[in-house]
Each structure stands twice: as C-alpha cells, then as structure tokens.
C-alpha positions in Angstrom: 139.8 -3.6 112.4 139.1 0.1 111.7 136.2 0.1 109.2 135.0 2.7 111.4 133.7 6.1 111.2 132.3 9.2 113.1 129.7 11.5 111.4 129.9 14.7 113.5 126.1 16.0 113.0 125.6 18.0 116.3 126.0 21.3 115.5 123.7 24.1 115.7 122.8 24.5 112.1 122.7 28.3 112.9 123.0 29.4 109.2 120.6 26.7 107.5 117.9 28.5 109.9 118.3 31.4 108.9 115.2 31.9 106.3 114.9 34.9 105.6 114.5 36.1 101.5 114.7 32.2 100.9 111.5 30.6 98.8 110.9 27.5 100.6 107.7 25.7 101.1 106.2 25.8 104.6 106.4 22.4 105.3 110.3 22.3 104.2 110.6 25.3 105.9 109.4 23.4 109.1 111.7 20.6 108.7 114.6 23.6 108.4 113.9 25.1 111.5 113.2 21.6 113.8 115.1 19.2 112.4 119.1 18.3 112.1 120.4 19.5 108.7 121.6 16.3 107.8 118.0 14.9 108.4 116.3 17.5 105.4 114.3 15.6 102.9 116.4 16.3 99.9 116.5 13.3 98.3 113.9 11.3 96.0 110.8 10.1 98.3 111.9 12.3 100.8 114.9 10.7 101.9 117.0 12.5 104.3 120.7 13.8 103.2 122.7 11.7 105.4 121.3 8.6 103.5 123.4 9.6 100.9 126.1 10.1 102.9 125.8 6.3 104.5 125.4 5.3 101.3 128.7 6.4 100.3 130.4 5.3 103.5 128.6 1.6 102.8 130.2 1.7 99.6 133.6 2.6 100.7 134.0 -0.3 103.1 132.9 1.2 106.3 131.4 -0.9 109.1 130.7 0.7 112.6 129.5 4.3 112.8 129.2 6.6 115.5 127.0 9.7 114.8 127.3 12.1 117.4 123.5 14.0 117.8 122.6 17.6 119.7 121.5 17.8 122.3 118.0 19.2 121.6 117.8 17.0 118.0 115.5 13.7 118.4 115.1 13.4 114.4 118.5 11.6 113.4 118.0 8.6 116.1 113.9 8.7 115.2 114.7 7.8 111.5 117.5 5.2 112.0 116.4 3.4 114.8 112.4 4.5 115.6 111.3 4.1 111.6 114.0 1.5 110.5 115.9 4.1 108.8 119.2 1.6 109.7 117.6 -1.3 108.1 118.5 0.5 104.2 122.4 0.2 105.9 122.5 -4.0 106.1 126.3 -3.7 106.4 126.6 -0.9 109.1 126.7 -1.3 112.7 125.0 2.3 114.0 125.6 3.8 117.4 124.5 7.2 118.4 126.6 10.0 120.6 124.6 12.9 122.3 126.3 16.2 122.2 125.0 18.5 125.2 125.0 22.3 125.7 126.7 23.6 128.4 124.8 25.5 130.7 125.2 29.0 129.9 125.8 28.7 126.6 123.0 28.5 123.2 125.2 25.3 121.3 127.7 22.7 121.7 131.7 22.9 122.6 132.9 22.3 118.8 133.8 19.5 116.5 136.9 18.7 119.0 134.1 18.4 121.4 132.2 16.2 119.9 134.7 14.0 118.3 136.1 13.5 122.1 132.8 12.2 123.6 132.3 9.8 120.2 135.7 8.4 121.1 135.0 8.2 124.8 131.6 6.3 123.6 133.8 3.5 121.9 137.3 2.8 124.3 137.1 -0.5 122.4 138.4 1.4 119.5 141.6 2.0 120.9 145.0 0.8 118.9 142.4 1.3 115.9 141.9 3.9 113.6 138.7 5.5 112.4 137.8 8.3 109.8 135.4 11.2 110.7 133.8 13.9 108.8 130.6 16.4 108.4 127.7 15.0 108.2 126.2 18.1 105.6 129.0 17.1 103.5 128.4 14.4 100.4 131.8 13.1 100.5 132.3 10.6 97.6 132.8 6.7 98.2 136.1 7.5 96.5 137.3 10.0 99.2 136.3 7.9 102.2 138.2 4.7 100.7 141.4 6.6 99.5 141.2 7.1 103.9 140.1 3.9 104.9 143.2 2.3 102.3 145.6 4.9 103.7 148.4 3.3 106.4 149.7 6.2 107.6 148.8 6.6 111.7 147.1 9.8 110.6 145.7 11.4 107.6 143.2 14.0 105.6 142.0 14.5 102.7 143.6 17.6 100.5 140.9 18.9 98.1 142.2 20.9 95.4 140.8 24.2 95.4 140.1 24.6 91.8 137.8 21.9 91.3 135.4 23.1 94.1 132.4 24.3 92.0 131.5 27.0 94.8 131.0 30.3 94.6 134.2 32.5 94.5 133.2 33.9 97.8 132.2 30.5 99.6 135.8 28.9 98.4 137.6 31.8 100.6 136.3 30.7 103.2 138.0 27.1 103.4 140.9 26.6 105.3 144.1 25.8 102.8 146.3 23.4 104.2 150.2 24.1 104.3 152.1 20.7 103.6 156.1 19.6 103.0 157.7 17.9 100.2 156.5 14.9 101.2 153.0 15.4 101.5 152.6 16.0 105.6 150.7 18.4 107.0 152.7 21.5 108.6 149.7 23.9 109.1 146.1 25.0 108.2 145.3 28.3 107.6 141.4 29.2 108.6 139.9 32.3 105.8 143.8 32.8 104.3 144.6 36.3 103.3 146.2 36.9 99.4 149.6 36.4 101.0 148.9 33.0 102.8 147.4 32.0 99.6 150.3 31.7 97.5 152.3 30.4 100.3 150.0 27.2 100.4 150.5 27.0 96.6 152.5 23.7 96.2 155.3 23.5 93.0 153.0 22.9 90.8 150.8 25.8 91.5 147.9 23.7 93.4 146.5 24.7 96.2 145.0 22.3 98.7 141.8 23.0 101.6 140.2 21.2 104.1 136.7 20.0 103.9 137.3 18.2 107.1 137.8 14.6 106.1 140.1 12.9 108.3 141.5 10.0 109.6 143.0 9.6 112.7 145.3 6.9 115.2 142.2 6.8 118.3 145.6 6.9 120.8 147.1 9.5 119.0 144.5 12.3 118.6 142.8 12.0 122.2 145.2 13.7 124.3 144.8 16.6 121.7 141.2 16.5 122.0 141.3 16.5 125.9 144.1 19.6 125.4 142.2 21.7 123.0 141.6 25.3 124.7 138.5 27.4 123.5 138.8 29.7 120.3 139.3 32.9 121.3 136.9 34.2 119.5 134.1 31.6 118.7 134.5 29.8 122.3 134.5 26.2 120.5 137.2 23.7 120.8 137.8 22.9 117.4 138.8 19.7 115.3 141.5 21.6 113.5 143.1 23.2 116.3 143.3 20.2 118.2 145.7 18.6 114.7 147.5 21.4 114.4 148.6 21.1 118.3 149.5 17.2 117.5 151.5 18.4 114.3 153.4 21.2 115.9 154.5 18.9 119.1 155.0 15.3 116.0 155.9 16.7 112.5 154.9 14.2 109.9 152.2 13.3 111.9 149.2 13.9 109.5 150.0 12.6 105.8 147.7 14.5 103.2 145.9 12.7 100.5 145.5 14.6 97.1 142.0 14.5 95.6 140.5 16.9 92.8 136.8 16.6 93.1 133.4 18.9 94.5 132.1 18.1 97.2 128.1 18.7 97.7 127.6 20.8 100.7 124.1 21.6 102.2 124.9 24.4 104.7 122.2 27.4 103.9 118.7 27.0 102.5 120.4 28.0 99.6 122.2 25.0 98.8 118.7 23.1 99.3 117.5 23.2 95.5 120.5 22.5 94.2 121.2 19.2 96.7 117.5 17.9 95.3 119.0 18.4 91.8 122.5 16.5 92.3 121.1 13.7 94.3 118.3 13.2 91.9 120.4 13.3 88.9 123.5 11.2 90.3 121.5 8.9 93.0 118.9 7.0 90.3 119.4 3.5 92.9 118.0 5.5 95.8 
C-alpha cells in the first residue's frame, strides 16, 4: 500500500530546445529537439536519463508508477513498452498518462495539471498515498525513501540550499520553502528577493528549497488540484500553488523532510555533458 509514484515528464522542454551557441553533435541534437528530455541518451550505451531515475525509484522501494507523457511525445512509451525498456525494471508495475494541449494553446496546463489526470488514471489509489516528482531530476534512492518511510499524510522534501552545486544564478531561481518550528510547511516563495531570503533562513542559518519532491494523501491533494486557478502570468496550474492553497486552508498539512545533497538536473543542453559525466562516473552497474 503506497509504493507508488508519479514521474511528471509532460512538459514542453522549451529551454532544452533551445540550441543555439551549444556544441552538440547532430544526431544528439536530433534527439534534443524530437524527443522527451527525460528520454536523451545520456547514459552509458545510450541509455535514456529516466533509467536512472527508475533505477533509483527501484531501489527506494517503489512499486507502481504512473508517468504522465505529452501529448505530441511517442518516445517515452516506445522505449518502455515497444523495445522492452520496462523489462530492466522487474519490480515496477509501469502505466502511462497522456497529457494533451488545449486547443489554442502551444503546451500543457502545468504540473497541477498533469498530476490531476495521473490521479484520475488510478481512483484505485485512493486512501493511499503516492510520491511524485520531475522526471529531468536524478533524485537519489535516499531522497525517494526518506518519502516513501515518512507517515505524515503529506510531505516534501527540503533541500538545503548550500549543498546545491549549481551555478549562483541557477540556485536563485529555486523556490525556498518557509516552514514552523516544527518542520511544516507555511509557504513557498517562487525566485525570492534578498529580503524573503533571510526570512526562509531557519535558526540555524539554513535555508531550505524545493526541487519538487513530494509526497502527498491521494484524498487530500485532489480537491486542490481540481481548485488550482491559472498563473497569472504563465497560464499553468501549478503543483505548488495547488499546496500552498491546501496549507493556507490546513496548517500542518505538509511536514518537510531535511536533506543536504545535489541533485543532477538535465534542463538545457548545457547540463548534457555534464549528466554523461555524473552517470558515467557514479552508475558503473548500468
């Protein structure tokens, strides 16, 4: 009962196309620009990023997952269930969530989105819980665990910001996450300014951010998903939104997990070489 997870991998991938004053070969440079970012061939023999990913989930317990697809993407469902992709995965159950574009529009709804037509996908998870997270994220085993361990109804992840190996620049733009005394979650704060920054410092001087691992009560989040309105400005329904709507109406309802650790992240054509260098160096059984 709830060894299950959603890998959110529907997105547009608007920034990894984006090619320009990038050295990549053309046939990598194909794969960029028609294929699902999660489905680049990073890894030794070619192996696609999200292998990684499901290896880690494997390895972390994890039974059933729900991977939510564009529209427009064929490549993740050709791998895993076309070529046998799955059959590396002995001890996952694999189910597959198309995320459509509504008419008028050049991309999906948002992650809020998304994660509402997974759910919708699987009513028999209700009363359960599940975990869900980015699929060009290489969360660690011991991450997705510490989640799948945790017994509160709802909970995330807090990264501490000082053990992010990004760039200066890239690390602004994480959300921080604002919490109590006890460790619950009272706010998130998307691209904080100076002032917001050393208001999410905790007593110790920490600061924590989102990297969107979460884990949520199925009967507790949907009505927020349903609720979420469109950003105002990006015209997505967003996963973070939709929690801060359940915290501000049930305080306490999201417990935070400490965790100081990177995490690998393959969002640009930039982070390509040095993905192919991390997986290579700490992936030797793949």
């Amino acid at each position: 009962m709830g060894a299950n997870i959603i890998i959110l991998a529907g997105g547009a991938a608007s920034r990894m196309k984006q090619l320009e004053g990038v050295n990549l070969d053309e046939r990598l440079s194909k794969h960029v620009l028609t294929k699902a970012k999660a489905m680049l061939p990073v890894g030794r023999n070619g192996r696609p990023f999200l292998d990684y990913l499901l290896y880690n989930i494997a390895r972390a317990g994890y039974r059933n997952v729900v991977i939510v697809v564009g529209e427009n993407d064929a490549s993740i469902e050709h791998y895993y269930v076309d070529e046998g992709g799955s059959n590396y995965f002995d001890s996952l159950a694999f189910s597959f969530v198309r995320q459509p574009i509504p008419a008028g529009r050049s991309k999906p709804l948002g992650t809020a989105d998304a994660l509402l037509r997974a759910l919708r996908s699987v009513p028999h998870w209700r009363g359960q819980h599940f975990t869900v997270c980015n699929s060009d994220n290489l969360y660690s085993s011991t991450a997705l665990r510490l989640l799948l361990d945790d017994d509160h109804p709802n909970a995330m992840i807090d990264y501490d910001r000082s053990a992010l190996q990004f760039p200066e620049h890239r690390i602004t733009q994480f959300s921080v996450i604002i919490k109590d005394r006890e460790g619950f979650l009272t706010d998130i704060i998307e691209k904080p300014d100076a002032h917001e920054l050393e208001h999410a410092r905790d007593p110790h001087g920490r600061i924590g951010v989102s990297m969107n691992l979460w884990r949520f009560s199925y009967d507790q989040i949907l009505p927020y998903l349903e609720a979420v309105p469109l950003h105002p400005l990006r015209k997505e329904k967003e996963l973070p939104i939709a929690v801060r709507m359940m915290v501000a109406q049930h305080p306490k309802a999201v417990y935070t997990i400490p965790v100081a650790e990177h995490v690998i992240d393959l969002t640009s054509p930039a982070d390509i070489e040095t993905v192919r260098a991390y997986l290579l160096t700490q992936f030797s059984e793949l």
